[in-house]
C-alpha positions in Angstrom: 6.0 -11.2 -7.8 7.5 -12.2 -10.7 10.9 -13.1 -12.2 12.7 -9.9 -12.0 15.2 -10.7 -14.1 12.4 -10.4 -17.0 11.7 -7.0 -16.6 13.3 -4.0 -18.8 16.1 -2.2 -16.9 12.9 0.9 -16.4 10.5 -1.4 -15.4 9.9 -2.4 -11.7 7.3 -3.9 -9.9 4.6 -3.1 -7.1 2.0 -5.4 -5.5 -1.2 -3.6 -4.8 -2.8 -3.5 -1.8 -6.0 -3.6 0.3 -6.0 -2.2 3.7 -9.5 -4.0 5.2 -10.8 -2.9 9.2 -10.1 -6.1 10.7 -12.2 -5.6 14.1 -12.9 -2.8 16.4 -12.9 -3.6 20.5 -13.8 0.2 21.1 -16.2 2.9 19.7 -15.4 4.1 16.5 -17.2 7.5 15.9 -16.1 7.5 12.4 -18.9 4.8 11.0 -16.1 2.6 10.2 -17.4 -1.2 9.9 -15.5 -4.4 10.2 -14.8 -5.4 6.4 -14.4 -1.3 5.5 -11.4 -1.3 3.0 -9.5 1.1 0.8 -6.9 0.0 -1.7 -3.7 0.9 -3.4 -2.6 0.2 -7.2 0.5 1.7 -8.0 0.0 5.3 -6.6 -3.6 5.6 -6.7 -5.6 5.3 -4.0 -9.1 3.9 -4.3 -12.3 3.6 -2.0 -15.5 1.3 -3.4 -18.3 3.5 -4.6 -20.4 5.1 -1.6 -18.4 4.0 1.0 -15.7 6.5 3.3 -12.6 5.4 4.9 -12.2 7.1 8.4 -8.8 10.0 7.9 -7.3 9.3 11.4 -6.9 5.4 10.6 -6.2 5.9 7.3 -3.5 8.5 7.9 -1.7 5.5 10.5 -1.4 3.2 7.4 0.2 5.8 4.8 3.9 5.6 6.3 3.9 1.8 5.7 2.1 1.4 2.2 5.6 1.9 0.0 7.6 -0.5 1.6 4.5 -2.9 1.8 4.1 -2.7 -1.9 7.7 -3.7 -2.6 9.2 -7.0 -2.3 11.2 -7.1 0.7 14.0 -9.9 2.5 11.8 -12.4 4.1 13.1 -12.1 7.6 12.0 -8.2 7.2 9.0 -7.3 9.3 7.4 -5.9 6.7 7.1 -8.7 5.0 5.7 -10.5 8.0 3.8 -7.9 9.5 0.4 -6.8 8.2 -1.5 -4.5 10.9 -2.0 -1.6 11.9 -4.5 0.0 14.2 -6.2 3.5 14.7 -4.6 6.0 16.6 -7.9 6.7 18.7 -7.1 5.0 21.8 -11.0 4.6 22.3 -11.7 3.1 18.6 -9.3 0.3 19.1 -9.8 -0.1 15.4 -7.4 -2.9 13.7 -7.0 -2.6 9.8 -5.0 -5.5 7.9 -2.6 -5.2 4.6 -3.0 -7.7 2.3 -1.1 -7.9 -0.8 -3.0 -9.0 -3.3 -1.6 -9.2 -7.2 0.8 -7.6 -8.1 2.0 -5.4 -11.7 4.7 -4.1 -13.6 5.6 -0.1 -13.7 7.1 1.5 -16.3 9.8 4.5 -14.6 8.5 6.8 -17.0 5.2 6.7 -16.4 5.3 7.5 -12.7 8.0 10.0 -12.9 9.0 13.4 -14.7 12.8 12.4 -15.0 13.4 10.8 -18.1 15.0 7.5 -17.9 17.3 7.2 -21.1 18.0 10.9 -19.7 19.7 9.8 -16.3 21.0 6.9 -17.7 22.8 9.0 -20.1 24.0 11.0 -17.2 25.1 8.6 -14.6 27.1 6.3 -17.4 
């Protein structure tokens, strides 16, 4: 991330993310591959052409993609913690986050509340 101190009082920042199937030790019956991956820029989620990204793993990762694209203390596990598995006890799928680069929002554009309009507001 970068020096925050450099960013307008509306801006923030959010790294994006790849979520990549790390192994499987079971039988996945979703097609899902070692190297599979999905990723995460802002608030869009992406897949590569032609490929599909199984729901039922996918839906175990959602809960912990906000606070993995935020900066957090160091000693928080979610900054040292980066996997996640399946919750098919028979798939014994393991998917990884990685953070890879990361970009500067602007509150506006990811919002419908105004900005200057709170602002004005809460001062």
């Amino acid at each position: 991330m970068s020096d925050t101190s450099k960013l307008r009082e509306d801006q923030f920042e959010l790294y994006d993310l790849k979520v990549v199937v790390e192994k499987i030790d079971g039988n996945c019956t979703c097609e899902m591959a070692i190297g599979d991956a999905f990723y995460l820029k802002g608030g869009k989620l992406s897949m590569p052409e032609g490929k599909n990204f199984c729901l039922y793993a996918l839906q175990s990762t959602l809960p912990l993609l906000p606070a993995k694209q935020r900066k957090n203390h160091p000693a928080d596990w979610m900054e040292t913690d980066a996997r996640v598995i399946c919750p098919d006890p028979e798939c014994k799928l393991v998917m990884r986050i990685d953070r890879e680069s990361s970009r500067v929002l602007n509150h506006d554009d990811v919002s419908p509340i105004d900005w200057q309009e709170l602002q004005a507001k809460n001062s």
